[in-house]
Backbone as a chain_set.jsonl record, in Angstrom:
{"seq": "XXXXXXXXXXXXXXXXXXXXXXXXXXXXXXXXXXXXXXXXXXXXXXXXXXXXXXXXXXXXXXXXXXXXXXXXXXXXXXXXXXXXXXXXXXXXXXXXXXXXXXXXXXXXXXXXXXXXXXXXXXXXXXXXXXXXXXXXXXXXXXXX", "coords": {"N": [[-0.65, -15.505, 29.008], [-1.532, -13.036, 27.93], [-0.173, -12.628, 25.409], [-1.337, -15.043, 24.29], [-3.644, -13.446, 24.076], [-3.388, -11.357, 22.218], [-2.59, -12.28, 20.09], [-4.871, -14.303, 19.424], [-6.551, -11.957, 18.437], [-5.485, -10.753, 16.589], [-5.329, -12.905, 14.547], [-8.232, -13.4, 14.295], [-8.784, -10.701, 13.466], [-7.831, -10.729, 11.0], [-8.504, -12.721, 9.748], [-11.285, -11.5, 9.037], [-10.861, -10.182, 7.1], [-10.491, -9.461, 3.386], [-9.324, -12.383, 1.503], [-8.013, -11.641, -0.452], [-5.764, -10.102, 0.916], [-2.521, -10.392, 1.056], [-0.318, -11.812, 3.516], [2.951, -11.098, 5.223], [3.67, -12.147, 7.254], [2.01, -15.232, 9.559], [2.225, -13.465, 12.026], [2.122, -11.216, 11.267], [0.826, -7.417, 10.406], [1.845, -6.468, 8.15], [2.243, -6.414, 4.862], [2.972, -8.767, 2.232], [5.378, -8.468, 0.163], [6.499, -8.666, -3.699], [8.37, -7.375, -4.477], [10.723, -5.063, -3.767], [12.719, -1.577, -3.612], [14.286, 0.975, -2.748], [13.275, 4.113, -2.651], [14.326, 5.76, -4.974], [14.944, 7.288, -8.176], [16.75, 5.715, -9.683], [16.278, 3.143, -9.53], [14.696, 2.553, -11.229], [14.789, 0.822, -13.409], [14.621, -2.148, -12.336], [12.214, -2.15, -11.698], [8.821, -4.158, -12.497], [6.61, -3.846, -15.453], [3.975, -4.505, -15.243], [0.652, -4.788, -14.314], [-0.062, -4.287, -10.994], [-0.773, -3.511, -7.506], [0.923, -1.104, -5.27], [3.658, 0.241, -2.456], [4.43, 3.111, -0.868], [6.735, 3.57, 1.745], [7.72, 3.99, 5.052], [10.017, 4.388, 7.731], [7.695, 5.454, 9.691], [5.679, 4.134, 8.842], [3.35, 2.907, 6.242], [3.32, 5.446, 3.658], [1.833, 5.753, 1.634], [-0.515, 4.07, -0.67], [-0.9, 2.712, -3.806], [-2.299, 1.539, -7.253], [-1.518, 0.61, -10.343], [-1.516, 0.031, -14.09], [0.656, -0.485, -15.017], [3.845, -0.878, -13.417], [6.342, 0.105, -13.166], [6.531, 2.509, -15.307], [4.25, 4.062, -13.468], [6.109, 4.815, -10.821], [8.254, 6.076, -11.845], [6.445, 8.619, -12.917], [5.424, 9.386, -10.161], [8.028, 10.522, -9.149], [8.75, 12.207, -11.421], [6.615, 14.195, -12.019], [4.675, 14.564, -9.521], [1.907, 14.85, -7.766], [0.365, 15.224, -5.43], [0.801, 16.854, -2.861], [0.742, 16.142, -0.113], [1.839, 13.776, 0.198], [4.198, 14.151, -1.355], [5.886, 16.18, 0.205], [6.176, 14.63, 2.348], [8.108, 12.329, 1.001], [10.272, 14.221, 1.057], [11.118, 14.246, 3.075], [11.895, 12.341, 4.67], [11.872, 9.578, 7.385], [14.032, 7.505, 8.219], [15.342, 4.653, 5.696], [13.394, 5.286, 2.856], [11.07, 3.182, 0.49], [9.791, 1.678, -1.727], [7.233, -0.927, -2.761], [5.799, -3.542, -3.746], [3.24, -5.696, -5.242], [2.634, -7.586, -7.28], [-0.58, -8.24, -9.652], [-3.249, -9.628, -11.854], [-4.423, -7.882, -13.611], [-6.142, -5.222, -14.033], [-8.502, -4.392, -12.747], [-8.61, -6.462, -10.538], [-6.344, -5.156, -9.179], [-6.881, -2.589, -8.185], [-9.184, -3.529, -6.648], [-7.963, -5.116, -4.585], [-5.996, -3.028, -3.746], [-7.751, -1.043, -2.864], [-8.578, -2.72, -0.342], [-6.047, -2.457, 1.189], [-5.797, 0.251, 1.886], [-8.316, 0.454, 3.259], [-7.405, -1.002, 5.629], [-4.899, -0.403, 6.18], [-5.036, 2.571, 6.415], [-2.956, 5.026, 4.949], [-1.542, 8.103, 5.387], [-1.333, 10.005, 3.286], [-2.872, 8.855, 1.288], [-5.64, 10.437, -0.527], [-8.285, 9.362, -1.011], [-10.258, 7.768, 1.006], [-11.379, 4.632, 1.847], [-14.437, 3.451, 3.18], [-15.313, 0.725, 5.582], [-17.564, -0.186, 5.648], [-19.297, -1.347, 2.967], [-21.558, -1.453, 1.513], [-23.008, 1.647, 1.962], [-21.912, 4.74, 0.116], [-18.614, 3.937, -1.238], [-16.6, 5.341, -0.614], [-14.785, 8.353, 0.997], [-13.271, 11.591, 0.329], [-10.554, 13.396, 1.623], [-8.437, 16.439, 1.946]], "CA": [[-2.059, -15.29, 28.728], [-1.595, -11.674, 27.164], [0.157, -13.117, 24.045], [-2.366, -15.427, 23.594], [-5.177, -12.584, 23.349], [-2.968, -10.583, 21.17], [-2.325, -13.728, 18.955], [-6.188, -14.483, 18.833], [-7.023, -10.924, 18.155], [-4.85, -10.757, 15.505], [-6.111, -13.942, 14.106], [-9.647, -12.773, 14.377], [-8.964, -9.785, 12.799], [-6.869, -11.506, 9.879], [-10.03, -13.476, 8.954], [-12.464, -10.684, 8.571], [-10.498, -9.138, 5.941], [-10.271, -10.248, 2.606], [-8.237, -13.327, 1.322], [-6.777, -10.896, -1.634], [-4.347, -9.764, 1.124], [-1.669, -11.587, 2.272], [0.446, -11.18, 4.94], [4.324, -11.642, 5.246], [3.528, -13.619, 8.183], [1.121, -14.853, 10.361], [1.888, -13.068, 13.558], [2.506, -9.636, 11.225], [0.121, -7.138, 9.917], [3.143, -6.417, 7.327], [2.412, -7.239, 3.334], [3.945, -9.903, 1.667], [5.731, -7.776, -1.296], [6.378, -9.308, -4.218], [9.356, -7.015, -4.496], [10.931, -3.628, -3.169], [13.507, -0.971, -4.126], [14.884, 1.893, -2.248], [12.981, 5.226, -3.623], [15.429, 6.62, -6.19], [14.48, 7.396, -10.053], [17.234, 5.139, -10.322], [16.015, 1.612, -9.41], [13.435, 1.984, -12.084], [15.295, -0.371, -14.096], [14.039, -3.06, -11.676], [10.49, -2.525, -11.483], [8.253, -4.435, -13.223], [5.909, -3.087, -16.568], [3.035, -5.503, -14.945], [-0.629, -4.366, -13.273], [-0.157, -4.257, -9.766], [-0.4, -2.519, -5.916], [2.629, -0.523, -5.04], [3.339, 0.765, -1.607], [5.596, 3.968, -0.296], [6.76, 3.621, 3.429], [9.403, 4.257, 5.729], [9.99, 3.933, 9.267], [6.365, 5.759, 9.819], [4.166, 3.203, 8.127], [2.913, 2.929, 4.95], [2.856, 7.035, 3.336], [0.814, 5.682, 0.195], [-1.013, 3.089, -1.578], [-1.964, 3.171, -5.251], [-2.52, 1.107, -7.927], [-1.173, 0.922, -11.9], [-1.459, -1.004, -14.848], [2.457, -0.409, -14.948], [4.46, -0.182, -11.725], [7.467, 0.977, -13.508], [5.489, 3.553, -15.405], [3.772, 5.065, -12.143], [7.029, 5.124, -9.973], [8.783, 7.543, -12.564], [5.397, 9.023, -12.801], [5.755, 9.405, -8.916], [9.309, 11.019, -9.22], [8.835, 13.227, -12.473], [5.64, 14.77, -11.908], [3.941, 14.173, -8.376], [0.261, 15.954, -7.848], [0.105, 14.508, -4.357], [1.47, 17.588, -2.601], [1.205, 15.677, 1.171], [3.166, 12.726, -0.196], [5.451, 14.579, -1.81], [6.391, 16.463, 1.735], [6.907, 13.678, 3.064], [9.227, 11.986, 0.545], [11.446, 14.965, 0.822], [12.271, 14.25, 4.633], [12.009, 10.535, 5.392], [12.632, 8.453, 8.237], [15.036, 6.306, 7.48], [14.52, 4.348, 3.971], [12.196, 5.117, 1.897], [10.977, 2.276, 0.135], [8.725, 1.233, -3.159], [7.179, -2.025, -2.789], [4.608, -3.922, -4.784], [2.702, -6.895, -5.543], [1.629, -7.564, -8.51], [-2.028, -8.785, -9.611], [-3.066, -10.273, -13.353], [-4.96, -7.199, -14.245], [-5.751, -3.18, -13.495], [-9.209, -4.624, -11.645], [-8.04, -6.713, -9.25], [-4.968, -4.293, -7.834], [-7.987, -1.518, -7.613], [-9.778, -4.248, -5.189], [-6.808, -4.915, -3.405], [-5.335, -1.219, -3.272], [-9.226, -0.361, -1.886], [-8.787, -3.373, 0.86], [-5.369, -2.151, 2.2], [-6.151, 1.48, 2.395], [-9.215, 0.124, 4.434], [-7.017, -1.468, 6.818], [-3.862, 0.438, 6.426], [-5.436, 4.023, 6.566], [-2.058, 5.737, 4.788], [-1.649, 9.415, 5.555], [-1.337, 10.612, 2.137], [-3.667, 8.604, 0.298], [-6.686, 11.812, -0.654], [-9.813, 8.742, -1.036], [-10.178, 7.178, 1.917], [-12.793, 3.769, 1.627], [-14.944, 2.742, 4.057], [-15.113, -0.633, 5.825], [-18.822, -0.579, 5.303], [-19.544, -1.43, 1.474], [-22.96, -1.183, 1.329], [-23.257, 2.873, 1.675], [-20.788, 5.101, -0.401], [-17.704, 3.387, -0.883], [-15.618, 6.51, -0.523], [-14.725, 9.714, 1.025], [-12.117, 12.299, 0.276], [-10.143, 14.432, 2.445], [-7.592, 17.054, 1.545]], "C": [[-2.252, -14.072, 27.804], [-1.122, -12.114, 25.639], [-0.385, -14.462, 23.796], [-3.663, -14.824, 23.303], [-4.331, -12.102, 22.435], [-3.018, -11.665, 20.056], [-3.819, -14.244, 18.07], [-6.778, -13.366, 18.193], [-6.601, -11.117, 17.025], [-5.667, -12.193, 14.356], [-7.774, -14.115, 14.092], [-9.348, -11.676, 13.426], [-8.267, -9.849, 11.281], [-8.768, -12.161, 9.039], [-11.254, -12.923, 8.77], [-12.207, -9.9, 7.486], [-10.094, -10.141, 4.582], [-8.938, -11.376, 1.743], [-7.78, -12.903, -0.278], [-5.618, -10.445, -0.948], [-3.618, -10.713, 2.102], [-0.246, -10.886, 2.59], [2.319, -11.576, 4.893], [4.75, -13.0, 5.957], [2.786, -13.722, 8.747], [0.707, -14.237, 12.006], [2.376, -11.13, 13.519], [1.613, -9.133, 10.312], [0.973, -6.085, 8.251], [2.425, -7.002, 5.663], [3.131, -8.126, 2.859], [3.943, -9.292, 0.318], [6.277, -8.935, -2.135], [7.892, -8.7, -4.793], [9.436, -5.208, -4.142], [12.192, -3.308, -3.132], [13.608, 0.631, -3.3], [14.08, 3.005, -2.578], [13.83, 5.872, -3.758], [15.108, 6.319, -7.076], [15.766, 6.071, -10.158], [17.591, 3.669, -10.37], [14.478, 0.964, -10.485], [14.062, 1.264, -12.684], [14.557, -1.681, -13.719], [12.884, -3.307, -11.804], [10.191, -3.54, -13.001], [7.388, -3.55, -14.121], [4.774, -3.894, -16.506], [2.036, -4.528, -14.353], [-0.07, -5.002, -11.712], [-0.721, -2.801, -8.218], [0.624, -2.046, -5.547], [2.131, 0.073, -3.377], [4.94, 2.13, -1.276], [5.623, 4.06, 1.089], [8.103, 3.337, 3.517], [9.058, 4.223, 7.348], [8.649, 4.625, 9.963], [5.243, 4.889, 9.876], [4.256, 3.222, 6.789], [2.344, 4.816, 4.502], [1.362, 6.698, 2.352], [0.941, 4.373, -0.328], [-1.205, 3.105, -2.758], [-1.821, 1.493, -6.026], [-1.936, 1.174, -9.12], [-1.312, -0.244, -12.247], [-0.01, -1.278, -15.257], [2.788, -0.051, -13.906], [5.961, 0.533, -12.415], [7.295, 2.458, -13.808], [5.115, 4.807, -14.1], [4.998, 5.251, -10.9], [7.776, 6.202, -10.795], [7.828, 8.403, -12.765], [5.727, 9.957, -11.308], [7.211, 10.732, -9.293], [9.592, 11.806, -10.006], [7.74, 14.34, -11.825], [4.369, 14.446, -10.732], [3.001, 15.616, -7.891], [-0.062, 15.978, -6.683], [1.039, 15.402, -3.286], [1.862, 16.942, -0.699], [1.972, 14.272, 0.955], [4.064, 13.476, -0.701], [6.314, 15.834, -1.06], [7.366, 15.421, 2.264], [8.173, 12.528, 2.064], [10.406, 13.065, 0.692], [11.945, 14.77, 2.359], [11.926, 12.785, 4.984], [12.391, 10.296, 6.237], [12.834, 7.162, 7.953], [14.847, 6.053, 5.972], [13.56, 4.519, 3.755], [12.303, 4.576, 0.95], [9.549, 2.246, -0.907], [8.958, -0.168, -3.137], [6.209, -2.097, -3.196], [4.285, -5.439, -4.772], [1.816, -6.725, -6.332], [0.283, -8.248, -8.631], [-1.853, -9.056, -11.488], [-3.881, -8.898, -13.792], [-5.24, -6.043, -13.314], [-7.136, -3.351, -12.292], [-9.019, -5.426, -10.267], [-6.907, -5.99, -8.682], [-5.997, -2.984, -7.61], [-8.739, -2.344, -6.711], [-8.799, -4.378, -3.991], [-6.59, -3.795, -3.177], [-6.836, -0.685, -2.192], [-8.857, -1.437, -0.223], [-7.513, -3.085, 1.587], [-5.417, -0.543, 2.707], [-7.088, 1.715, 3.619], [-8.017, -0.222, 5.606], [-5.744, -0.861, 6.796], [-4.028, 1.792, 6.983], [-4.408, 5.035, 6.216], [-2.347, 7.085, 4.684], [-1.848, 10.373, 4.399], [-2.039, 10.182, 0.69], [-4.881, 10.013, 0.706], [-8.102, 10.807, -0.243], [-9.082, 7.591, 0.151], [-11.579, 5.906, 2.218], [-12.901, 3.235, 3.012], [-14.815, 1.539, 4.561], [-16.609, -1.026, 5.614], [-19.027, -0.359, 3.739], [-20.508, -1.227, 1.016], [-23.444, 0.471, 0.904], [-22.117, 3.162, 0.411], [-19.616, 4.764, -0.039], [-16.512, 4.509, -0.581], [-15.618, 8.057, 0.302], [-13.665, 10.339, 0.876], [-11.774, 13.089, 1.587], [-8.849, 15.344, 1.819], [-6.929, 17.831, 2.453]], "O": [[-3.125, -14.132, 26.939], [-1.895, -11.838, 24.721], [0.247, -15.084, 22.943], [-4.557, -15.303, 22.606], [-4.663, -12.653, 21.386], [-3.783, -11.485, 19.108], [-3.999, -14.474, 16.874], [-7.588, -13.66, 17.315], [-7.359, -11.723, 16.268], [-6.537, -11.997, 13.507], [-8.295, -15.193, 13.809], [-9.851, -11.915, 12.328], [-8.292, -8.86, 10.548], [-9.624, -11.933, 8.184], [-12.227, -13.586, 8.411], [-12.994, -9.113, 6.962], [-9.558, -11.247, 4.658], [-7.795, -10.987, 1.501], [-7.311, -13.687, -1.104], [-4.564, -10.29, -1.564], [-3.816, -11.356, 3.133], [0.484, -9.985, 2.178], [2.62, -12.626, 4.327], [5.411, -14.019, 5.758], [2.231, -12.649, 8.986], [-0.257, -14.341, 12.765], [2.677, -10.282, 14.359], [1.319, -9.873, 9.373], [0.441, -5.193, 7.59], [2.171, -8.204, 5.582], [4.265, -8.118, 3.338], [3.039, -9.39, -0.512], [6.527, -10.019, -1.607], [8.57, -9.448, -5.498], [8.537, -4.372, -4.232], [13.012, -4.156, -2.781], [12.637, 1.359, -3.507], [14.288, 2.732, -3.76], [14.264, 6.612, -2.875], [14.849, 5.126, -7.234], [15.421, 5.317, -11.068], [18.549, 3.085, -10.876], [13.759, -0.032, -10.574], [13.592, 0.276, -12.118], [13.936, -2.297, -14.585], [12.412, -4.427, -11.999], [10.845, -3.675, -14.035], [7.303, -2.397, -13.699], [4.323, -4.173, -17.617], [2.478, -3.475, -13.894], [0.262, -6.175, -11.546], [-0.9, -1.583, -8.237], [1.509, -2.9, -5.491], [0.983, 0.301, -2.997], [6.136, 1.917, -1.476], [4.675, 4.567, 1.689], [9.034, 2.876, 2.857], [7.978, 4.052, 7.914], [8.559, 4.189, 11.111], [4.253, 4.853, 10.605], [5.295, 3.572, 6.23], [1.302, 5.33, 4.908], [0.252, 7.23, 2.386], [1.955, 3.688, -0.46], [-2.142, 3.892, -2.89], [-1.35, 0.506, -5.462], [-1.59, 2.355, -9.139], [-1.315, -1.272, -11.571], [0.328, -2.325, -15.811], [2.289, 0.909, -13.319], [6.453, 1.542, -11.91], [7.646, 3.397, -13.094], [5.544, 5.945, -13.911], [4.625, 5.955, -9.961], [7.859, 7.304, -10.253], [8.413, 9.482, -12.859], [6.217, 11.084, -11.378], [6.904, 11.84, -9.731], [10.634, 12.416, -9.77], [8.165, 15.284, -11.159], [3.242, 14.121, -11.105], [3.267, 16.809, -7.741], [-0.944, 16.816, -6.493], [2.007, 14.809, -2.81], [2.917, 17.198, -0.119], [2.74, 13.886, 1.835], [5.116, 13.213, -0.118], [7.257, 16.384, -1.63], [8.571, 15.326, 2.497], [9.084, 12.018, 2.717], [11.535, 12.666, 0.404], [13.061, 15.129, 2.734], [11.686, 12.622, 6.18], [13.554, 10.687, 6.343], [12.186, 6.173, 7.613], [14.38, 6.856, 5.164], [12.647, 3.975, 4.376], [13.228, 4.882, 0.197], [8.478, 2.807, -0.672], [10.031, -0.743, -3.319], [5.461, -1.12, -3.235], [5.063, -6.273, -4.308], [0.742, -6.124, -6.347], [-0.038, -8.896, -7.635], [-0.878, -8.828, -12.204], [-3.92, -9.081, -15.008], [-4.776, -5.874, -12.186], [-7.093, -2.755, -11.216], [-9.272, -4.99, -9.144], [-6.557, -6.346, -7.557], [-5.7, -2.339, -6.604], [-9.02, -1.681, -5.712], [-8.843, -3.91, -2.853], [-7.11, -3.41, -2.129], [-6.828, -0.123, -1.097], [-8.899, -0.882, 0.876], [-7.614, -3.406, 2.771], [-5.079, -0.227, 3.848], [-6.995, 2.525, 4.541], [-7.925, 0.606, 6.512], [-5.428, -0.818, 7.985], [-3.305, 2.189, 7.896], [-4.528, 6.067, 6.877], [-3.302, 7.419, 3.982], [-2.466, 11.428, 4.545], [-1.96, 10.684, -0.431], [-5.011, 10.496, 1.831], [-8.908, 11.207, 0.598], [-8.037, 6.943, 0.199], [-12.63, 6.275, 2.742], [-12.042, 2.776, 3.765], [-13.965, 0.951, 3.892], [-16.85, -2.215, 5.405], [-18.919, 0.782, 3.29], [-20.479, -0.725, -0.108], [-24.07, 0.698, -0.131], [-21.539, 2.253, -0.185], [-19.221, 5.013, 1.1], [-15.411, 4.047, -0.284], [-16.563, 8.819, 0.099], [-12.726, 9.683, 1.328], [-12.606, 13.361, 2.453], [-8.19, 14.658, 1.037], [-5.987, 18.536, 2.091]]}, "num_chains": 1, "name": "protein.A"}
């Protein structure tokens, strides 16, 4: 009986959120990446030079969300010159892998809709703008 409320919950709470994100599976609140690379400067080779969502996480959760019109681009970005002084804490001590994963989108507006709808439901520690679930007021607040 208990893993059929969890199951419905989940499935309730799957269908109030928007059908830009999708799931790995349906009994995990997990992304379905489109691909993912170790964090080291030296798997940029791999990335794509496409608009997409990128994610940084490690045995914590998800550290950070963002967005680019290049994911290759913004991961050496990331790794040269990082502004993001509570992400870039926490990349220096990781649990376990730390990981760069992404899913791409056809353009720089849709991975800014998506990137806004998993921050909503992710809540990563080191993203600064933190968006509401109510759309109607101000879609945003910061914290630092």
């Amino acid at each position: 009986m208990k893993n059929f409320m969890i199951k419905n919950n989940l499935r309730q709470t799957k269908t109030s959120l928007s059908n830009d994100l999708v799931f790995e599976h349906t009994h995990s609140f997990k992304p379905q990446f489109d691909g993912s690379v170790n964090y080291n400067i030296f798997n940029a080779f791999v990335l794509p030079k496409t608009a997409g969502v990128y994610f940084i996480h490690d045995f914590r959760g998800v550290l950070y969300i963002g967005e680019s019109l290049n994911i290759k681009n913004r991961f050496i970005q990331h790794h040269t010159n990082e502004e993001n002084s509570s992400l870039s804490n926490l990349v220096k001590t990781p649990f376990g892998e730390l990981k760069f994963s992404w899913v791409k989108t056809k353009n720089k507006s849709k991975a800014i809709k998506i990137q806004k709808e998993w921050i909503r439901f992710l809540d990563p520690q080191t993203n600064n703008i933190k968006y509401k679930t109510n759309r109607r007021s101000n879609d945003y607040t910061t914290s630092y």
